[in-house]
N, C-alpha and C positions, 0 to 999 in steps of 0.2 A: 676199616683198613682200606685204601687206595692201592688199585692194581698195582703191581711192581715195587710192595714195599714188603718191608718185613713185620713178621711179628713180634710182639711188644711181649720182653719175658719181665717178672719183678724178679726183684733179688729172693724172694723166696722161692719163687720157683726154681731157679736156678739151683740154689744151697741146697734145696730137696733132695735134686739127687747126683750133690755131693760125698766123699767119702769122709767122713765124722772124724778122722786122726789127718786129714790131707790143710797144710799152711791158705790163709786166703787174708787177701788184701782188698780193702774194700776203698776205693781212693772216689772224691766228686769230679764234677767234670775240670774242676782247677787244680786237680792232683793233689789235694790234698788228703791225708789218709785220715777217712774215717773210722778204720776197724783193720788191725794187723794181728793173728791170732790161727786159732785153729776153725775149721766148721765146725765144731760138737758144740765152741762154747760163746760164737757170735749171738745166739738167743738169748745170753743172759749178761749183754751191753744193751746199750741206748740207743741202736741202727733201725730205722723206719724198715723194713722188710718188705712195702711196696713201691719202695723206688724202683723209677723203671732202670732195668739195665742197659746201656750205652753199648759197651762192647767189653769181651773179656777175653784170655789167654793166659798162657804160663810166664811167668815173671821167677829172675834168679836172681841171689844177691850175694857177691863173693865179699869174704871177708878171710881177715888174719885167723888161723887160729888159735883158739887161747886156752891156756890151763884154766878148767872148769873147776873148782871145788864145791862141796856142799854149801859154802856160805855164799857161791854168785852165780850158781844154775837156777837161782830164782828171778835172775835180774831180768828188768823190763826193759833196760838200753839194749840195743844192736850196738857190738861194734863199730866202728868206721868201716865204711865197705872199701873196698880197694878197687881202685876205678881202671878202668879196663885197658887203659893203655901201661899199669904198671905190673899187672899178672906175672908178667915174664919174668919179674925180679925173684920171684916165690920160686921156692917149690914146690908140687903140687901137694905134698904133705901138709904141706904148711898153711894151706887152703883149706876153707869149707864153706861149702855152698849150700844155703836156703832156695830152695824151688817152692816155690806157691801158686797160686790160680790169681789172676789181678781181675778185680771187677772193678769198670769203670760202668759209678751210674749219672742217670742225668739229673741234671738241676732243676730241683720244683719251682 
């Protein structure tokens, strides 16, 4: 390590000590999403867990909401998010937001 830089975390050390029921986004450095999901169950996908981590923070994602029934509380789609200049047409009922942790790591 070179005076005045930072330290090098991997993504498992990070996820360590995360909270296990808390949403987390694992995106590469070209924003593509590698792992969208909970922390309890990113161990049991296909994510390298020593990439190094880039940088990370809370990520939110608004969307419509929608009648949930037992036949599509399973589903892997995200709604369409509703993009931030049209919120205002909602109301706030009618909203609900996903909060997650974004990790962005670097490119081997």
């Amino acid at each position: 390590m070179t005076e005045g830089s930072a330290p090098q975390i991997t993504l498992a050390q990070l996820v360590e000590h995360m909270i296990p029921s808390d949403r987390l986004i694992i995106k590469d450095g070209a924003e593509n999403v590698l792992y969208r999901g909970y922390v309890a169950t990113v161990e049991h996908h296909n994510i390298d867990m020593t990439q190094t981590v880039k940088r990370f923070g809370l990520a939110t994602e608004i969307f419509r909401k929608e009648i949930r029934t037992q036949f599509t509380s399973n589903q892997k789609e995200l709604p369409q998010e509703v993009p931030v200049e049209s919120i205002s047409d909602y109301g706030f009922s009618d909203l609900e937001m996903l909060i997650y942790t974004r990790v962005i790591v670097k490119g081997q």
